[in-house]
Backbone bond lengths (Angstrom), bond angles and torsions (degrees), N, CA, C in turn:
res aa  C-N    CA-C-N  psi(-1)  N-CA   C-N-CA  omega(-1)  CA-C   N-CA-C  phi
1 X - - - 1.447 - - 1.527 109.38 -
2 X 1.255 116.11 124.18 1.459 121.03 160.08 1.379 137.43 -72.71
3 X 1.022 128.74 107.23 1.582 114.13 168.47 1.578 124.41 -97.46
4 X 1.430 92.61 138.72 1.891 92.36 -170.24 2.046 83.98 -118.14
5 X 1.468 94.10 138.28 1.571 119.60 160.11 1.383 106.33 -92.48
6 X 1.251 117.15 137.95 1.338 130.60 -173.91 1.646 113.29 -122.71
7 X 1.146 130.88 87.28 1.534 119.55 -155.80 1.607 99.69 -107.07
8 X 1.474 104.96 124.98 1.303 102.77 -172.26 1.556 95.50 -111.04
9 X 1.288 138.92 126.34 1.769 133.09 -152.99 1.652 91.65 -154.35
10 X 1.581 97.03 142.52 1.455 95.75 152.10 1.926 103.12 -133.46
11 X 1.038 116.10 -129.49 1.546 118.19 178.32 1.355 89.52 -122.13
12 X 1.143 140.75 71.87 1.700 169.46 123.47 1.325 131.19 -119.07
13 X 1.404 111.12 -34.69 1.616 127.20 -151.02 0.967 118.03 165.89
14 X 1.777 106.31 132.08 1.389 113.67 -167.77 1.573 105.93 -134.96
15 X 1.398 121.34 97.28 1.470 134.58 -176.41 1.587 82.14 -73.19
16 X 1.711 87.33 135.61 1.587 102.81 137.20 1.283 129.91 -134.96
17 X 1.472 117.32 145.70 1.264 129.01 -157.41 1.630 103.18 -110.09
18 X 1.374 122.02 159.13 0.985 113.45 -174.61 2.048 93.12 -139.40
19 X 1.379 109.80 140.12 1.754 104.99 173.44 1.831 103.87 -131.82
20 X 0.546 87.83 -163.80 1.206 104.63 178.21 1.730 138.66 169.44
21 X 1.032 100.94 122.95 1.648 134.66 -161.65 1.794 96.87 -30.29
22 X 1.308 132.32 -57.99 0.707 137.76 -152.61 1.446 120.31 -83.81
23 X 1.748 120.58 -55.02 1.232 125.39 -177.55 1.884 105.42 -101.97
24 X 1.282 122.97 24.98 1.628 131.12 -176.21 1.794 112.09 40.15
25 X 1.382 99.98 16.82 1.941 95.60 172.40 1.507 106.10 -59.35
26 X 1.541 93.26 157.22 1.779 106.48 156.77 1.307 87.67 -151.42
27 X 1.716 81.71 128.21 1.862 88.27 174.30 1.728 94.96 -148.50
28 X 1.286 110.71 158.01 1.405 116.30 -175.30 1.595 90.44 -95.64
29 X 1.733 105.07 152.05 1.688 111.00 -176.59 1.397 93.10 -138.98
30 X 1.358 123.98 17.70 1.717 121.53 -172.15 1.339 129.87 172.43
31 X 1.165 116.46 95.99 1.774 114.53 -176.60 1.336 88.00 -113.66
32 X 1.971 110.39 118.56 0.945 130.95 134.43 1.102 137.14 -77.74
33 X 2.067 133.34 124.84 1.363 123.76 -161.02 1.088 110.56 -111.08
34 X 1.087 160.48 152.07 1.343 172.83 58.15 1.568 128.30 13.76
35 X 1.394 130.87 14.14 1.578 119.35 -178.15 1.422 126.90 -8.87
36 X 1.118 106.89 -56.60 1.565 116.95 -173.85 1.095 112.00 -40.44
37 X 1.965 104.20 -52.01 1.657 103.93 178.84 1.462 136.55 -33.34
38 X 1.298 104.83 -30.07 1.601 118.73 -169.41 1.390 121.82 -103.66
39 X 1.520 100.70 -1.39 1.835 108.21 -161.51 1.719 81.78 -90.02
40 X 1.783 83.94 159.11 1.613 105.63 168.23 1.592 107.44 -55.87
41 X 1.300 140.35 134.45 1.356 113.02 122.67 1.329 161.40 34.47
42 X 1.156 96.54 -61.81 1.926 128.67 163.23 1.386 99.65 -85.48
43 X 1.115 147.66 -35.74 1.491 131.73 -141.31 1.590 82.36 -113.07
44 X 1.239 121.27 -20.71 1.818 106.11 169.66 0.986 125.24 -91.15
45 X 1.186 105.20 -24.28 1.872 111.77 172.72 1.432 132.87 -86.44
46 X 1.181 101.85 64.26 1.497 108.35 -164.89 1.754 110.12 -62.74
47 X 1.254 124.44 -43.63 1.268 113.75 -168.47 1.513 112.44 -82.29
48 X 1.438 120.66 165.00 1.340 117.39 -165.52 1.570 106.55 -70.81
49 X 1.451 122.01 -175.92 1.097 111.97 179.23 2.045 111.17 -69.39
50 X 1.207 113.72 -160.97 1.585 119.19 174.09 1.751 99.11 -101.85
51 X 1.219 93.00 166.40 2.226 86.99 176.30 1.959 70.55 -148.53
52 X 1.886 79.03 144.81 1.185 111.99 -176.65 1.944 111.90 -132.19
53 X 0.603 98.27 139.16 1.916 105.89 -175.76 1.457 116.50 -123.09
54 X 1.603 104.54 136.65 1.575 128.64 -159.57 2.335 83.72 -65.92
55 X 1.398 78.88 -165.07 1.579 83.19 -172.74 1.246 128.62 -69.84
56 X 1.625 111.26 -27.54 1.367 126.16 -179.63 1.752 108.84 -124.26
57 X 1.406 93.84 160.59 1.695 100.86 -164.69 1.887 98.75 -71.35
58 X 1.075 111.16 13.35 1.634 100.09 -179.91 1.939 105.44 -103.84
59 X 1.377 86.24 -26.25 1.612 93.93 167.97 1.954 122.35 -48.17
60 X 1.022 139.43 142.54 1.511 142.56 153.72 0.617 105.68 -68.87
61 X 1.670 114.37 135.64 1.243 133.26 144.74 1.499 126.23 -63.34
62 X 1.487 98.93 147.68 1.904 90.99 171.86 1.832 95.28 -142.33
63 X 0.893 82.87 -170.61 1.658 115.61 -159.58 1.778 101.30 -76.33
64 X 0.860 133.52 152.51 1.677 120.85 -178.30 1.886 82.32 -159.18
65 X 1.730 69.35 117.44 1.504 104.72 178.66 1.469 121.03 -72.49
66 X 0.898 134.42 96.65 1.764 123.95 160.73 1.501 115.01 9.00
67 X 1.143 116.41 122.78 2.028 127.66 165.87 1.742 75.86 -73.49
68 X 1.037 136.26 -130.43 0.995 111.13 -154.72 1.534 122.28 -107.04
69 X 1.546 107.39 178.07 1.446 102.19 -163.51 1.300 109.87 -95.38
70 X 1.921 96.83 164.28 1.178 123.58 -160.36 1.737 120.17 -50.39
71 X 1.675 95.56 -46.06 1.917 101.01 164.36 1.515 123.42 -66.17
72 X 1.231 120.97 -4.12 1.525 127.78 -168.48 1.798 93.57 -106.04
73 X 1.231 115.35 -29.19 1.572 112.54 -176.21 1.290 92.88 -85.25
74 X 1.525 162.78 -62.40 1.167 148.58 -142.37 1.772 89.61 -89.86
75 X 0.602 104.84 0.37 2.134 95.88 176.80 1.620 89.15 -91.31
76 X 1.434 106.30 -53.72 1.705 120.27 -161.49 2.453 88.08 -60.18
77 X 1.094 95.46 -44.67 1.694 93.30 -172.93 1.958 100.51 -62.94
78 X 1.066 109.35 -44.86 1.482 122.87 -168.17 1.697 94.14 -56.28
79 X 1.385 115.22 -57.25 1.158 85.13 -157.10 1.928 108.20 -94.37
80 X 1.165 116.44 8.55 1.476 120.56 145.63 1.341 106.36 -52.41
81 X 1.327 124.16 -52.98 2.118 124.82 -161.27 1.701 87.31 -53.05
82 X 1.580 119.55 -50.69 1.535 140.50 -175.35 1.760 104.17 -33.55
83 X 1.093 70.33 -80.66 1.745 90.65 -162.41 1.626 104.13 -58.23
84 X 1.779 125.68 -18.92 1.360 111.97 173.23 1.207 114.42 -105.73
85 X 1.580 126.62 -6.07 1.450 118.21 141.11 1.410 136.80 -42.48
86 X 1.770 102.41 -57.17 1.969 106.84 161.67 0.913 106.53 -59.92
87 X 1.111 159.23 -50.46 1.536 158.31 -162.23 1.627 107.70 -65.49
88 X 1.264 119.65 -45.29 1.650 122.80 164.50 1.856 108.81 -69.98
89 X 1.475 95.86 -37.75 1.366 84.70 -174.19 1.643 112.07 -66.56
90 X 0.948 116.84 -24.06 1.868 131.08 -158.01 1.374 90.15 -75.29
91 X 1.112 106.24 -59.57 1.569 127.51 -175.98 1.686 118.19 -38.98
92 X 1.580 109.03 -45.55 1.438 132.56 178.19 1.732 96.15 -79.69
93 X 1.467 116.45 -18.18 1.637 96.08 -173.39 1.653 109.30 90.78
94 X 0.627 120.56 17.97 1.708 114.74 -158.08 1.735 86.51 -101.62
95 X 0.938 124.20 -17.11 1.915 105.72 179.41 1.320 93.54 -155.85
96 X 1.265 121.82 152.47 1.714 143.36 -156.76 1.462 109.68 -119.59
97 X 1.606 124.33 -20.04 1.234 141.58 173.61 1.397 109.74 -159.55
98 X 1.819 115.95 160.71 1.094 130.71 -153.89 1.370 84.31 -119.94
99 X 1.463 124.14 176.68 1.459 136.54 133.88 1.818 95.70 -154.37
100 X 0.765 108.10 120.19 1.902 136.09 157.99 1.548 109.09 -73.48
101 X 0.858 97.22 110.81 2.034 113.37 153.07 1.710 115.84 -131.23
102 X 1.608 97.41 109.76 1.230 98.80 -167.95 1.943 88.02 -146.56
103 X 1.665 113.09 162.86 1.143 125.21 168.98 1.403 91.28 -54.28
104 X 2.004 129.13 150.55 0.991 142.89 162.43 2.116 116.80 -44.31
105 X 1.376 106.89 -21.42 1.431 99.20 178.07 1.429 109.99 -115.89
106 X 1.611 136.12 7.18 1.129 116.43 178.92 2.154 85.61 -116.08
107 X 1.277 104.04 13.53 1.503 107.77 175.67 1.534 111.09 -90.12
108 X 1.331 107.55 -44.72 1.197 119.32 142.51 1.781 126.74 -6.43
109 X 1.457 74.20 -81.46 1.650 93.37 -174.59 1.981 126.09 -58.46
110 X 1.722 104.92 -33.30 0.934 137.76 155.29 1.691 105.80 -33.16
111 X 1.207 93.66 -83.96 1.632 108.62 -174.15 1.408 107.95 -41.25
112 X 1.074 121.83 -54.38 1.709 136.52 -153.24 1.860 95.58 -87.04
113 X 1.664 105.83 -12.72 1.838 87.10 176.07 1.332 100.35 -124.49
114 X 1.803 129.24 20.05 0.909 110.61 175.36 1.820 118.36 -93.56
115 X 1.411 114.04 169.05 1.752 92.20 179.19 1.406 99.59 -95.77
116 X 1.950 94.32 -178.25 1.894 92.98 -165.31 1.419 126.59 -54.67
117 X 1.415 110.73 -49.06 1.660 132.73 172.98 1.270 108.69 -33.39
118 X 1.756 123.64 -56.93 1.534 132.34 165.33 1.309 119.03 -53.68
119 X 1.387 112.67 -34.47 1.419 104.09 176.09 1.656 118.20 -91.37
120 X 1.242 107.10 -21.44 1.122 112.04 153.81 2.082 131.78 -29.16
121 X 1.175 88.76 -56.17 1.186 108.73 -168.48 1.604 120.52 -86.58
122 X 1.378 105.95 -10.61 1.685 132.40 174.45 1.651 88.86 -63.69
123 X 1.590 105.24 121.02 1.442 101.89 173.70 1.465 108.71 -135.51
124 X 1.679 109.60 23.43 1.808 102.92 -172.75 2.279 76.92 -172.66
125 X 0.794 114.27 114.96 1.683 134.91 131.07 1.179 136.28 -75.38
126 X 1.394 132.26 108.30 1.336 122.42 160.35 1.354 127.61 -135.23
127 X 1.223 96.26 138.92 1.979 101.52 -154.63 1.563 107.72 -98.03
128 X 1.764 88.85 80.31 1.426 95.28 -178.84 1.382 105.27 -130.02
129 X 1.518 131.66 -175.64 1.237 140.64 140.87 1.903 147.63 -109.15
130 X 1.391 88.53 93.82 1.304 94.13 -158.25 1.592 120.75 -123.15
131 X 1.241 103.32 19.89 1.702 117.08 -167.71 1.627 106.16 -74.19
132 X 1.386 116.77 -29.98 1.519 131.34 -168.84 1.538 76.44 -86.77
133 X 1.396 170.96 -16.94 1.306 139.84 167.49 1.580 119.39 -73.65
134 X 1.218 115.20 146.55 0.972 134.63 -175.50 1.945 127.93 -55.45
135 X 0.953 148.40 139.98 0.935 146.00 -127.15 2.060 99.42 -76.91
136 X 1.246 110.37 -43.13 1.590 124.74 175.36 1.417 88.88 -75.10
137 X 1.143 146.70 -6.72 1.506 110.06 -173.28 1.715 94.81 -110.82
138 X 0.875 120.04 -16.22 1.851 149.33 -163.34 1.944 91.73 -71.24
139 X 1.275 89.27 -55.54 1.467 100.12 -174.94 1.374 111.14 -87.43
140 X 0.964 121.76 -15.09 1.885 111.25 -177.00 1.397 93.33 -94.82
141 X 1.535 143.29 -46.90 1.131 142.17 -175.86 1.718 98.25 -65.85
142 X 1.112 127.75 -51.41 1.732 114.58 161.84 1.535 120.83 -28.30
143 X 1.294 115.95 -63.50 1.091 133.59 -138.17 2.189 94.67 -84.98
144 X 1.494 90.16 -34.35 1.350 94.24 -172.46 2.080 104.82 -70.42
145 X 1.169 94.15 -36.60 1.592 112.33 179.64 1.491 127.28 -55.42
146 X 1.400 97.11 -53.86 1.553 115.33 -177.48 1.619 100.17 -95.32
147 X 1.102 136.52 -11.04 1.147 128.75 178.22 1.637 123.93 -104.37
């Protein structure tokens, strides 16, 4: 019997689905959430900015902006939590193939934090967004795709 994981994720939330070859189930076994993903900007950056100073104490200080920002790092952390969940899961045996459905840039991100074994096993990508659908619509748009 085969089992295929079906991870439907955006940079909020990453359902996973689980089917299997043999008895035609689809059942979800995991919604991972993400809050951060969705917050303003402001509402993640709680501490003030950093202050940085020229070479000598007569120099001004200014403000030193983030390399990057605070909502782009908890997506960038989220989908590390992602990619080392499949990677334990692969590891345990628990699914035999992958398929990813994610927006084209947090699919991206997927790929680049998952380990080899997990990526290994990725046998269908699609660079969509579909994690906010509902559990019957999750599965009929699967089913129409991969089938």
């Amino acid at each position: 019997m085969q089992t295929t994981w079906v991870i439907a994720a955006d940079s909020n939330r990453a359902r996973i689905f689980e089917m299997s070859d043999e008895d035609l189930r689809f059942e979800e076994i995991e919604d991972l959430v993400n809050p951060e993903g969705r917050q303003d900007e402001r509402e993640v950056r709680v501490d003030a900015k950093g202050r940085f100073f020229g070479k000598n104490a007569q120099m001004q200080g200014h403000s030193a902006e983030p390399h990057v920002e605070a909502v782009q790092n908890e997506v960038v952390l989220f989908s590390k939590r992602l990619g080392h969940y499949l990677e334990q899961a692969r590891q345990e045996h628990r699914f035999d193939k992958l398929c990813l459905i994610a927006p084209p840039k947090f699919l991206g991100l997927i790929r680049a934090n998952m380990g080899e074994e997990a990526s290994k096993a990725v046998e269908e990508e699609i660079p969509k967004e579909i994690a906010w659908f509902n559990d019957t619509d999750i599965e009929a748009y699967v089913r129409k795709r991969l089938h």
